[in-house]
C-alpha positions as CSV (number, residue, x, y, z in Angstrom):
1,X,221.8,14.9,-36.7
2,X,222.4,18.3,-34.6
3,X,220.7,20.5,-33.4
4,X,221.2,24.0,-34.7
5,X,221.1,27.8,-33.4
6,X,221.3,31.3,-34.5
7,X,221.2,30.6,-38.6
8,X,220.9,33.9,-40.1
9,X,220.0,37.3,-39.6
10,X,216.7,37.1,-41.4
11,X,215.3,34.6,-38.4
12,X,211.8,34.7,-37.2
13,X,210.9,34.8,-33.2
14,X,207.7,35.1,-31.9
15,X,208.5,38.7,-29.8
16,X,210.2,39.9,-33.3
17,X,206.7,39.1,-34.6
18,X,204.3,40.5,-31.8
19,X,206.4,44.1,-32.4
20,X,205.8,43.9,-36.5
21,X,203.1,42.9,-36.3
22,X,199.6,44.4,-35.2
23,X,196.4,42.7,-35.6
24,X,193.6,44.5,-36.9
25,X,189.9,43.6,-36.8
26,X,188.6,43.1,-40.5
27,X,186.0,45.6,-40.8
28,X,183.5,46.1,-43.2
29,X,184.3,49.0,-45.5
30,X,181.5,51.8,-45.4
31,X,180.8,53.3,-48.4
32,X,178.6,56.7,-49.0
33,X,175.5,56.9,-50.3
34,X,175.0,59.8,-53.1
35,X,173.0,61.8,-50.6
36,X,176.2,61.8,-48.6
37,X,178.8,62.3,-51.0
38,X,176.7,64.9,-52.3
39,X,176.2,66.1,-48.3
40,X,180.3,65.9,-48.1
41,X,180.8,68.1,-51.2
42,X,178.9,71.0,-50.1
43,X,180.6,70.7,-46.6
44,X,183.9,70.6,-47.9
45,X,183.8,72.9,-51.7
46,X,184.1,76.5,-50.3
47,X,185.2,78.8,-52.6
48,X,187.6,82.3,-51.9
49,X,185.1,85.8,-52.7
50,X,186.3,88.7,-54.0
51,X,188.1,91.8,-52.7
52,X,186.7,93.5,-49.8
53,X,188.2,96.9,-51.0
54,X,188.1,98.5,-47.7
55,X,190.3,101.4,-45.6
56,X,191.6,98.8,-43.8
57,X,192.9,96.5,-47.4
58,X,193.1,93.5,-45.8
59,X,193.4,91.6,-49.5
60,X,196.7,93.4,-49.3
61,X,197.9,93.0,-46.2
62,X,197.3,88.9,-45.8
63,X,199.7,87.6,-49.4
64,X,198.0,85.7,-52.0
65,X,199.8,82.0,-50.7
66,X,198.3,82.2,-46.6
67,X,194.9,82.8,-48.5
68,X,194.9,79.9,-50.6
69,X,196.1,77.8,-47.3
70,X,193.6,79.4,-45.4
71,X,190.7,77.9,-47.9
72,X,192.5,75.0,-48.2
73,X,192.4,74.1,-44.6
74,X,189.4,75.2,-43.7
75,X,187.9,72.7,-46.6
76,X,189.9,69.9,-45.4
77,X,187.4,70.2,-41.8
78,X,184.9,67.3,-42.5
79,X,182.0,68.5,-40.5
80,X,179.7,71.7,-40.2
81,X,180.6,71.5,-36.3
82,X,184.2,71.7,-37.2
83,X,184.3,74.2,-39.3
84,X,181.7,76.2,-36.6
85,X,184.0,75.6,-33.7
86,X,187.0,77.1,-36.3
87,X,185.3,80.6,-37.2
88,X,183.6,80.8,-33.7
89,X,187.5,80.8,-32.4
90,X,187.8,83.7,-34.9
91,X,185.0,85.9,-33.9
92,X,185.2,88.3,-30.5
93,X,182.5,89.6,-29.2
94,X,183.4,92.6,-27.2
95,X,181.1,95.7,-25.5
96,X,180.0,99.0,-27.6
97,X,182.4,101.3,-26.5
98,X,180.3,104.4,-28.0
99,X,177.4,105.3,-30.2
100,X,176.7,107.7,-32.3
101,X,172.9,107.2,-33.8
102,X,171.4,109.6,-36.2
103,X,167.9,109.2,-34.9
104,X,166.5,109.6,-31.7
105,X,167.9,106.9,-29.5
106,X,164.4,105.4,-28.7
107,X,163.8,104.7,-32.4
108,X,167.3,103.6,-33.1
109,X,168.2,100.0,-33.9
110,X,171.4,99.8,-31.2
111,X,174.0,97.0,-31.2
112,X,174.3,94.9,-28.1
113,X,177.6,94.3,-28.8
114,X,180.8,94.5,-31.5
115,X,182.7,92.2,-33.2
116,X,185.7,91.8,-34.6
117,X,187.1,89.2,-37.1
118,X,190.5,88.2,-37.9
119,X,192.3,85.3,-39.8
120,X,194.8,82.9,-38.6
121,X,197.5,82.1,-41.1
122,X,200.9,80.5,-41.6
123,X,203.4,83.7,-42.9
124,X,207.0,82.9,-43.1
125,X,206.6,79.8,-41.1
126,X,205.0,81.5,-38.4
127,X,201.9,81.7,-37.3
128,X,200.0,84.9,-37.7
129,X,196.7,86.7,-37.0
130,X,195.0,89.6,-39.1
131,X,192.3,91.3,-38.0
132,X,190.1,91.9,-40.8
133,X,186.6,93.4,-41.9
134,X,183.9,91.0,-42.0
135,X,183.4,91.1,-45.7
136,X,186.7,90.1,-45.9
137,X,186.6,87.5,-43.3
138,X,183.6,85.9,-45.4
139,X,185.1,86.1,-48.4
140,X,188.6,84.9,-47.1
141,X,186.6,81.6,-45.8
142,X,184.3,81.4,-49.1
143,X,180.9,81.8,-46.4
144,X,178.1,84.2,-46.6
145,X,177.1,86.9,-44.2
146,X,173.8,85.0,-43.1
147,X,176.5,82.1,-41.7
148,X,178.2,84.9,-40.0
149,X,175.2,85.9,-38.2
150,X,174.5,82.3,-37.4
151,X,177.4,82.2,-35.7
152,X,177.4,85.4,-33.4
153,X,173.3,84.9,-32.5
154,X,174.8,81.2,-30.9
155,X,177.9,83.0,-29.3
156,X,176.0,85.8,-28.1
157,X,173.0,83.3,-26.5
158,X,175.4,80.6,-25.6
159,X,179.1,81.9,-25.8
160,X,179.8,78.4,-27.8
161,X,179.5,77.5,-31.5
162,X,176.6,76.5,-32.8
163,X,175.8,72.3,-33.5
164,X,174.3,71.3,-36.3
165,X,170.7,69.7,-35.3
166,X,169.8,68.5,-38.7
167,X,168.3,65.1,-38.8
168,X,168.4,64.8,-35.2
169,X,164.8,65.5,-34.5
170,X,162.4,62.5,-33.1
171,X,159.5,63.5,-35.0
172,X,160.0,60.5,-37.3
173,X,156.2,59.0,-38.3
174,X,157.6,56.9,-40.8
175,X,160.5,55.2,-38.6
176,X,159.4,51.3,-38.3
177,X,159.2,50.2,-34.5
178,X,161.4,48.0,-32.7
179,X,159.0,44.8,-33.2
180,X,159.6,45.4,-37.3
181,X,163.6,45.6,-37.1
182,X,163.5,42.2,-34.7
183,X,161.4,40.7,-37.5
184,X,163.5,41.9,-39.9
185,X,167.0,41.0,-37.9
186,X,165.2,37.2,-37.0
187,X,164.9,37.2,-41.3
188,X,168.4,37.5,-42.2
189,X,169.6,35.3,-38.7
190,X,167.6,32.1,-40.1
191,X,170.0,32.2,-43.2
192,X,172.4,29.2,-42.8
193,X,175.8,30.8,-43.6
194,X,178.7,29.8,-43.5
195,X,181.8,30.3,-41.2
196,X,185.1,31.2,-42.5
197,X,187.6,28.7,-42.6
198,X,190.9,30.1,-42.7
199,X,190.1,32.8,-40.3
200,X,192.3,31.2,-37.2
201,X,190.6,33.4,-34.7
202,X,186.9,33.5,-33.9
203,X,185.1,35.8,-35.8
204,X,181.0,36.4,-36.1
205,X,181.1,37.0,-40.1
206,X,179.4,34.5,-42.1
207,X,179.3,33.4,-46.0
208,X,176.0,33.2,-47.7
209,X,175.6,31.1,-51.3
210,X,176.7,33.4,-54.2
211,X,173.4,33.2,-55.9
212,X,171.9,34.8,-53.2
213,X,171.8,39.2,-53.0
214,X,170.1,41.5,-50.3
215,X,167.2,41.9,-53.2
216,X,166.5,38.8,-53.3
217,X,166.8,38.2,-49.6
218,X,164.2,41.5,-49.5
219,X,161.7,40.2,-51.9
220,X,162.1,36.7,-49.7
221,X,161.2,38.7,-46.5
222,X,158.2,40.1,-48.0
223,X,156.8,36.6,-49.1
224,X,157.2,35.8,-45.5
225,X,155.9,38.8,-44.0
226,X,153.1,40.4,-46.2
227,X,151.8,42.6,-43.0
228,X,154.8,44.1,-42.4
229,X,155.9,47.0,-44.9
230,X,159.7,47.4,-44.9
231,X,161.2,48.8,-48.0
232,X,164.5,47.8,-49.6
233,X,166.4,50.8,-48.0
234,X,165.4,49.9,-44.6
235,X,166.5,45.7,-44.8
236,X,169.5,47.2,-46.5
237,X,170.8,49.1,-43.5
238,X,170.0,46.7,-41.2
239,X,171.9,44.2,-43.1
240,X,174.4,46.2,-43.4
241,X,174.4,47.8,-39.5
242,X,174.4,44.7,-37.7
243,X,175.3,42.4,-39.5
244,X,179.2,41.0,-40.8
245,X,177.5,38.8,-43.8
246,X,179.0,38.2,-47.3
247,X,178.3,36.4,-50.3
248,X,180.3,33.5,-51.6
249,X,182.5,31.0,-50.0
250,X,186.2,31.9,-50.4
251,X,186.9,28.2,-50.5
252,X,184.9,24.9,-51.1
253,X,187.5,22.8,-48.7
254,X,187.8,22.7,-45.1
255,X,190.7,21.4,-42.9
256,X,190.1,17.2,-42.1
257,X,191.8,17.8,-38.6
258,X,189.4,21.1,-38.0
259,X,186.4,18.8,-39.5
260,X,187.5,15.2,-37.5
261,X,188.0,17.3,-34.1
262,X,184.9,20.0,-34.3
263,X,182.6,16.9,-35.1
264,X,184.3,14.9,-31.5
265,X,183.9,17.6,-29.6
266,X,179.9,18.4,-30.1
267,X,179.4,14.5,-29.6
268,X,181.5,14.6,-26.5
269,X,179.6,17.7,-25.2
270,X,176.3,15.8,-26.3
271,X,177.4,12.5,-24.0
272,X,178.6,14.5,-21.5
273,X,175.1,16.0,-21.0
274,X,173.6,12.7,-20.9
275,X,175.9,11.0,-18.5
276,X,174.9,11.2,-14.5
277,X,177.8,9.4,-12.8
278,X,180.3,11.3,-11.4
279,X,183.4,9.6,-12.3
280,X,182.2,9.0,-15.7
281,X,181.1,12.7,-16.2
282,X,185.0,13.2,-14.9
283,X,186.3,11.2,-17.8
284,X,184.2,12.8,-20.4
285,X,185.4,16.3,-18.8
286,X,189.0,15.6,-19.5
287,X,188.8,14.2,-23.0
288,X,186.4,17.5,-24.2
289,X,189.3,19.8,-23.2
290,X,191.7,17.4,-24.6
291,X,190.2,17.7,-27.9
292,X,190.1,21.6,-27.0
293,X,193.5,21.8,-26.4
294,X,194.5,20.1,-29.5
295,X,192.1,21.9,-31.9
296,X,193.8,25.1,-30.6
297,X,197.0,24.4,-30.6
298,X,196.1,23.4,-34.6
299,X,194.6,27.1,-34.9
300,X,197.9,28.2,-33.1
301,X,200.5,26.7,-35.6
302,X,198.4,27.8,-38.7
303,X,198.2,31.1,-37.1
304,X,201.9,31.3,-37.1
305,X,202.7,30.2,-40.8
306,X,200.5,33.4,-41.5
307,X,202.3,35.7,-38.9
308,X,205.7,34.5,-40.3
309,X,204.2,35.1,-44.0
310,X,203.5,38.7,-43.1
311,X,206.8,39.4,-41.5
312,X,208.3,38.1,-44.7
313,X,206.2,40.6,-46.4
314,X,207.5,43.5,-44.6
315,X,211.2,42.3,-45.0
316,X,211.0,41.8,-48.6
317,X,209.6,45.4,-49.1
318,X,212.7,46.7,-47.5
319,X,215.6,47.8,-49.5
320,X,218.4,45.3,-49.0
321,X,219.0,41.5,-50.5
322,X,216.2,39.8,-49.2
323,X,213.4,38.4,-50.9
324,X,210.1,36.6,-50.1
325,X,207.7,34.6,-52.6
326,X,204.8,32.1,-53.1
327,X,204.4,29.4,-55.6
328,X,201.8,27.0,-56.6
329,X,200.3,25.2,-59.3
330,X,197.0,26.6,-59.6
331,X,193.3,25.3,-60.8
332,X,193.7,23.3,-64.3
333,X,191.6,25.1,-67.0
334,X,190.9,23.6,-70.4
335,X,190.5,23.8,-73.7
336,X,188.2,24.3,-75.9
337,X,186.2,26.0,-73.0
338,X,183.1,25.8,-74.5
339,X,179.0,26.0,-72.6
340,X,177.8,23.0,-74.7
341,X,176.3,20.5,-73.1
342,X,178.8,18.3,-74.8
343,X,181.7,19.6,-72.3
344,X,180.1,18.1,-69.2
345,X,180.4,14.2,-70.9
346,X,183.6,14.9,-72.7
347,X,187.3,15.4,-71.5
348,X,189.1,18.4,-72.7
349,X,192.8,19.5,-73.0
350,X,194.1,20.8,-69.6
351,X,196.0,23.6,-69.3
352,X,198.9,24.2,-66.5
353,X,199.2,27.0,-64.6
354,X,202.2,27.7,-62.3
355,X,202.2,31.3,-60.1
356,X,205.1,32.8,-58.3
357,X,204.1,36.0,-56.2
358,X,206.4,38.1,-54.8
359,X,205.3,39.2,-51.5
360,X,207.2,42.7,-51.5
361,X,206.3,44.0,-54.9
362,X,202.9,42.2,-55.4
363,X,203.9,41.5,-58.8
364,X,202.5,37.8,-60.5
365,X,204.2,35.6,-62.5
366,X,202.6,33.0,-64.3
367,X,203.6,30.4,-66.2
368,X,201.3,28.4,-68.9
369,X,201.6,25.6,-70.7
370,X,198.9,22.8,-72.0
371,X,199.6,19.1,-71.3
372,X,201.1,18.5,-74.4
373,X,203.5,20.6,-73.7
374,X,204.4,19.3,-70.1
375,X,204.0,17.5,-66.9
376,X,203.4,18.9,-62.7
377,X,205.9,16.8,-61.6
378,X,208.9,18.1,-59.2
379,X,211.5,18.4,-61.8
380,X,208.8,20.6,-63.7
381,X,208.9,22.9,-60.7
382,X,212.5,23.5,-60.6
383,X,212.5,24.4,-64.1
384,X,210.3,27.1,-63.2
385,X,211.9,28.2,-60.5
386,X,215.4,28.1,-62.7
387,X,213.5,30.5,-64.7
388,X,212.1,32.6,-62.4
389,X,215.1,33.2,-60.4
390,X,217.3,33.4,-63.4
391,X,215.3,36.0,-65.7
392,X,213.0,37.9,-62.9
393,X,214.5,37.9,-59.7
394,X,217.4,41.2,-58.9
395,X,221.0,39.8,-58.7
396,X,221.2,42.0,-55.6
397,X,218.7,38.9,-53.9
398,X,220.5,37.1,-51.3
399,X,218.2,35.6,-49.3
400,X,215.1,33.9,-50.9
401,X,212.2,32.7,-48.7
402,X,209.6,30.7,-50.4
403,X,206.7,29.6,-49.3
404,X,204.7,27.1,-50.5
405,X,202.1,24.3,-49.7
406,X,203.3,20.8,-48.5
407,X,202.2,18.9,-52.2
408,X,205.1,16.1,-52.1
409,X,205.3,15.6,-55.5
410,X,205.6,19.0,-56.4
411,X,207.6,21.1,-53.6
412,X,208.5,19.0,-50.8
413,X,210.5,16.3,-52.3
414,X,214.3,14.9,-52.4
415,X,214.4,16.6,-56.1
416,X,213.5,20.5,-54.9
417,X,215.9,20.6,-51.6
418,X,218.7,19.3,-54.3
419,X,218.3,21.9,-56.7
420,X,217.8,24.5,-53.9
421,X,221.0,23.8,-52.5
422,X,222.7,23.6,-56.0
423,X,221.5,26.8,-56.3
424,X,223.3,28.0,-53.2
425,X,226.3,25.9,-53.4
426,X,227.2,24.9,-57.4
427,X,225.8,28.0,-58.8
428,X,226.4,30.5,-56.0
429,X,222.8,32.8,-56.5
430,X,222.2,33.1,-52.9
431,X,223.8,33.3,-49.1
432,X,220.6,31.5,-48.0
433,X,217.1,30.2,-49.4
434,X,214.6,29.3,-46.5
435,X,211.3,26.7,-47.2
436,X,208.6,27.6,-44.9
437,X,205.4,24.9,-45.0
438,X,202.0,25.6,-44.0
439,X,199.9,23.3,-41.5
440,X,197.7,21.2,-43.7
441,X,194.3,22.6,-44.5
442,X,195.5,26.2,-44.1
443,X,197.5,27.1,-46.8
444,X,195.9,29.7,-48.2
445,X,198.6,31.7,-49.6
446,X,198.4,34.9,-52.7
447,X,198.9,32.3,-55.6
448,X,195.4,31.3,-54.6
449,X,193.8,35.1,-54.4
450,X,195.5,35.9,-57.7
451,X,193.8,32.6,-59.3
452,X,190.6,34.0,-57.9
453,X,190.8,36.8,-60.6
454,X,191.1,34.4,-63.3
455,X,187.5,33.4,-65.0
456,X,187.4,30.0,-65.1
457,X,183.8,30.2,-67.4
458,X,185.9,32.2,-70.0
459,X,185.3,31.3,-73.3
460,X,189.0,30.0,-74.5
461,X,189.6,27.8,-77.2
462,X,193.2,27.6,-77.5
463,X,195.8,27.4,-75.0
464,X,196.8,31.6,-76.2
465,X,193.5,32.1,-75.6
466,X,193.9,31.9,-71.6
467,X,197.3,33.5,-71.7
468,X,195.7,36.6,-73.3
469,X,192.8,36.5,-70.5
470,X,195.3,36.2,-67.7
471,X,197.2,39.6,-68.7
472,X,193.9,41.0,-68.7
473,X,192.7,40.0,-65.5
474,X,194.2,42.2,-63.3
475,X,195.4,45.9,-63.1
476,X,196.4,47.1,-60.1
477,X,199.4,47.4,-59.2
478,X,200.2,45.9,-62.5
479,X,198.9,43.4,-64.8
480,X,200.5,39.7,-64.5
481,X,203.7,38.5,-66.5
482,X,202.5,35.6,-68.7
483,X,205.8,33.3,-70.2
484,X,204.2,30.6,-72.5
485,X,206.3,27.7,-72.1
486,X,206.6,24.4,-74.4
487,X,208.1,21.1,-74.7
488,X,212.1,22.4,-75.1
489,X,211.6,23.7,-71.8
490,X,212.0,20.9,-69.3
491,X,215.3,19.3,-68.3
492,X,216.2,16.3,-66.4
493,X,216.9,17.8,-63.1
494,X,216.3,14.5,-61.1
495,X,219.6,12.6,-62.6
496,X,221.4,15.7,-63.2
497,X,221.1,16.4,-59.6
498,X,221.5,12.4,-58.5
499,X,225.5,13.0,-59.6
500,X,226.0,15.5,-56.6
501,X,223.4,14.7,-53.9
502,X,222.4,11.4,-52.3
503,X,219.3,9.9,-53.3
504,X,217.4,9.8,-50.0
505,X,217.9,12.1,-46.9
506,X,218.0,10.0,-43.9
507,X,214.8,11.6,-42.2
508,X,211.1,11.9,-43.4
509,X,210.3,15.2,-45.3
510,X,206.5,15.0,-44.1
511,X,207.0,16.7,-40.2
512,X,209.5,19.2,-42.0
513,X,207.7,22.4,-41.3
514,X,210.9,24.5,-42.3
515,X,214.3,23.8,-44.3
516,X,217.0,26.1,-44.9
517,X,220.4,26.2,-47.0
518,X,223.3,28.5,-46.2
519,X,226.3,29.1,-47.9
520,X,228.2,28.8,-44.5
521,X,227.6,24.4,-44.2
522,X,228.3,23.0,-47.8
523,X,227.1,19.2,-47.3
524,X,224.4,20.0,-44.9
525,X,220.5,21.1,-45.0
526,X,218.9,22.8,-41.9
527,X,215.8,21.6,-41.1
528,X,212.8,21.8,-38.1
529,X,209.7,20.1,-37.8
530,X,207.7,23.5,-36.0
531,X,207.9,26.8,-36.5
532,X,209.4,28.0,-33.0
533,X,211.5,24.7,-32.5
534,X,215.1,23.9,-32.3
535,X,216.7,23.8,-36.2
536,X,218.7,20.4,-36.8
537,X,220.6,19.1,-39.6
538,X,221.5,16.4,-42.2
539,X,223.9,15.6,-44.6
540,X,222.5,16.2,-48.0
541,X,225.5,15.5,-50.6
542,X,227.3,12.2,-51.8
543,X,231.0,11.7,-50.6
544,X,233.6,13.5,-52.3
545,X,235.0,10.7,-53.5
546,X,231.6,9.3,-55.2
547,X,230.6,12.9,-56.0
548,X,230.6,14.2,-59.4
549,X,232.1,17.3,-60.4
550,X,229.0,19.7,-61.7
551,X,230.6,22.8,-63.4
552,X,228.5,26.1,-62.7
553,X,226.9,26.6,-65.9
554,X,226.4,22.9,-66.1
555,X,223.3,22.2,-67.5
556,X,220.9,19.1,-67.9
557,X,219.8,17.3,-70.9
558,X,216.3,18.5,-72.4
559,X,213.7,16.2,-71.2
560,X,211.5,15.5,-74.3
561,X,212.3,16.0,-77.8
562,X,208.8,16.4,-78.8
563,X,205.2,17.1,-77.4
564,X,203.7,14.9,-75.1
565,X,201.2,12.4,-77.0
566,X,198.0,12.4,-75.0
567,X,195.6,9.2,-74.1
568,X,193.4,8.5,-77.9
569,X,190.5,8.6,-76.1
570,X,190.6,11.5,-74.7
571,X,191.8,12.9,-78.3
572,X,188.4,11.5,-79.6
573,X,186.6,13.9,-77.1
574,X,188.4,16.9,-78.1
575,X,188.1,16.2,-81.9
576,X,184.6,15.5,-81.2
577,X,184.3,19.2,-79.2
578,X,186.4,21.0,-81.9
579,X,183.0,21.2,-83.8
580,X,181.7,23.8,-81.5
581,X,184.6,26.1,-81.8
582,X,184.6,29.1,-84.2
583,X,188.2,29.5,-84.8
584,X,189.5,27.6,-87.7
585,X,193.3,27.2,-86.1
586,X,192.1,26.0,-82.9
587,X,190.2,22.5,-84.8
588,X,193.9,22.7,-86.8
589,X,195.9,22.9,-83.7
590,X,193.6,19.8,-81.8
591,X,193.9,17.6,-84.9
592,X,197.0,18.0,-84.7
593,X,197.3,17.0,-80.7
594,X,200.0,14.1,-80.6
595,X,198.3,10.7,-79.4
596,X,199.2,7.1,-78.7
597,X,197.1,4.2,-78.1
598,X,197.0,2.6,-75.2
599,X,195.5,-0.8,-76.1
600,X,198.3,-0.3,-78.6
601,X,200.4,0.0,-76.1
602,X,199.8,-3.0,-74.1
């Protein structure tokens, strides 16, 4: 066993990662009311007048093209100030150089000053200036002669454009005092929510049940408060100001070591408070940040498997031969999917669901299949992969990174580093495939977003019945691929592979964090047990002289040569569910479910 350096070109380093990647503060997005929109829209929707048809024809000096720009431009300014501080810079004010009135100069309505307007626009890639008349100048900016006005009265009291003092007035009789919004604010703080797990860094938003809604949150305030008048609008924007609260849990499970250490270290901080002696008070100092240090560095390595997901991401969107994806099995759904009561006491067919995600085109793959029709075992999940890689993946790839979470008997095992390095090696696909693990308890990865679109109350009572739902389910970018997969698809990868490879590796697969396979070592596997350590190595095939020659498009034998009979007692529930279901084919296709006996059996 060696260790390793400087594998391939795709390696990750933390400073490679600090300069990809830059974290951003999830924000809460802020959406308009209609008032605004509505607000917005008038802002920004000025529309060109017509010909000023003057001496001067500025419609025919200024082409058709820098007027549509102009409009364009100046409705692309998101604020009245904006746009004020824009037409101010296009309005001089400069002395009356002579008048000429027709009455008597005591009754004469004089002008203090003269202005002149012109319009700034791009002409031949330069930028120009017309003067204009002020017809045209209002009709070149789609405004009206009273906003032209506006704007000289504030240059010539203020030399500065105007601000826009709507709705900042005090005189508010209606606004609720600060004692109401501290009611209000102590209301929504005695909700017990929830902190979110798989956030590695500490963040104040919390998770509130999913049957609960700022209505009924409202309607709970006012029960609790009948003095106090605060309408819905009002607990609405306070809940929505100052305060980072959502509804739902993204996940039911929690991280033991997060749990085992969080729980030590308030009962260490609890004794410590309690103890008086010195020494003793010494001791319980050191084992608090003990615990600290050890709960951090956990939050530190799970941090990392997401930093070196996301710089997989950005590779994999790159032109060139590398690739990044996510697989897992997801939730088991069933069939018939009924809401009768009956469902709760009686076991139902299960139906497999396998997802591959690829991280640079966001496009889903799934793969379903009842159990009748299959098993979740490892040799299971290099069939799929055989297929994925063999009918979805560009033969341009030649790099793979997976990712995947640490099941043993699914994708860490003796029987998937085998068939990755056969892939490499025997069937020459790839320079390279790379394995990266996530710490236990965080391995949140897409596969599990993209299951969160699926419906699990939907109403299927056939297997076809989910595999329509799930190219349904999702849109944007683009629906998910669907391949409905039966009995002739498995083959026996695990003694196929056993000819070739050696049937244990020398070292534990538990620590591995990260294995990798290039086409450069042909016996060996890469392998580290952290995501910045050292890489070492192992010898992963058989002898030549004990190895068996595997041709390329060697294949193995099929695994089953019919369905998979299920237990008869759990084909007694589903006959005894069939009753409920409306479909006439799906009672045919569960009568005839294959099933064995075990008493038989035995």
């Amino acid at each position: 066993m060696e260790e390793v350096k400087g594998l391939s070109e795709f390696e990750t380093s933390d400073e490679d990662i600090g300069v990809v990647l830059e974290k951003k503060t999830k924000k809460r997005k802020v959406t308009g009311r209609l008032r605004d929109v509505a607000k917005r829209l008038r802002v920004q929707s000025h529309e060109a007048g017509s010909d000023c048809k003057c001496r001067g024809k500025c419609f025919e000096v200024i082409p058709l093209a820098a007027r549509d720009n102009v409009i364009k431009n100046f409705n692309l300014l998101e604020t009245t100030n904006e746009q004020n501080s824009y037409l101010c810079g296009l309005i001089s004010l400069v002395p009356v150089q002579r008048r000429r009135p027709r009455v008597e100069q005591a009754n004469a309505l004089l002008k203090d000053v003269t202005c002149k307007y012109k319009v700034r626009c791009i002409v031949e890639n330069k930028v120009t200036e017309f003067p204009v008349c002020r017809k045209a100048f209002t009709a070149i900016h789609g405004i009206t002669k009273k906003k032209v006005e506006f704007l000289i009265n504030s240059l010539k009291l203020t030399g500065r454009s105007p601000k826009d003092q709507r709705g900042k007035h005090k005189n508010r009789k209606h606004r609720h005092n600060a004692e109401v919004i501290d009611s209000v604010k102590a209301h929504i703080d005695s909700f017990n929510g929830r902190g979110a797990h798989y956030s590695t860094k500490d963040t104040s938003k919390k998770y509130l049940p999913e049957d609960l809604s700022i209505n009924k949150m409202h309607k709970l305030f006012m029960e609790k408060y009948p003095d106090i008048k605060v309408s819905y609008e009002s607990y609405r924007s306070v809940f929505n100001n100052d305060f980072n609260i959502s509804f739902g849990y993204p996940r039911t499970d929690t991280c033991s070591f997060c749990d085992e250490h969080n729980i030590k270290l308030e009962c260490l901080k609890i004794e410590l408070k309690e103890i008086k002696d010195d020494e003793k008070k010494a001791e319980a100092e050191t084992k608090v940040r003990e615990v600290e240090i050890q709960l951090k560095l956990h939050l530190k390595k799970a941090e990392k498997f997401y930093q070196l997901k996301a710089k997989a991401r950005k590779l994999s969107k790159k032109p060139g031969g590398y690739t990044a994806v996510c697989m897992d099995f997801g939730k088991n759904l069933c069939v018939p999917n009924i809401t009768s009561n009956d469902a709760y006491y009686k076991r139902q067919l299960s139906v497999f669901c396998f997802n591959i995600h690829n991280l640079g085109k966001n496009d889903s793959l799934f793969y379903l299949y009842p159990e009748s029709e299959g098993k979740k075992g490892s040799a299971n999940v290099c069939d799929l992969l055989f297929h994925f890689v063999n009918n979805y993946l560009s033969e341009q790839v030649e790099h793979l990174h997976i990712f995947a979470d640490s099941c043993g008997g699914q994708n860490k095992n003796i029987n998937i580093i085998r068939f990755l390095h056969y892939l490499v090696h025997t069937r020459k696909q790839f320079k390279s495939i790379q394995v990266t693990y996530p710490i236990r308890g965080h391995s949140y990865l897409e596969c599990d977003k993209q299951m969160g679109l699926i419906n699990s109350k939907f109403g299927a009572e056939l297997p076809c019945d989910w595999v329509d739902h799930f190219r349904e389910a999702r849109q944007n970018p683009r629906p998910f691929e669907v391949e409905e997969v039966d009995h002739t698809f498995w083959h026996e990868w695990s003694n196929f592979l056993g000819l070739t490879y050696k049937k244990k590796l020398t070292v534990p697969t538990r620590p591995i964090k990260e294995l990798k396979i290039t086409e450069e070592a042909e016996r060996l596997l890469y392998y580290r047990h952290n995501y910045n350590g050292p890489w070492y190595n192992v010898v992963i095939t058989l002898p030549q002289r004990k190895r068996f020659c595997v041709e390329k498009t060697t294949l193995p034998t099929a695994s089953y040569k019919g369905k998979l009979p299920i237990q008869q007692e759990k084909y007694a529930d589903i006959i005894d569910l069939s009753k409920f279901c409306k479909k006439k084919e799906a009672v045919t296709y569960f009568k005839e479910l294959p099933h064995s006996d075990v008493r038989n059996r035995k």
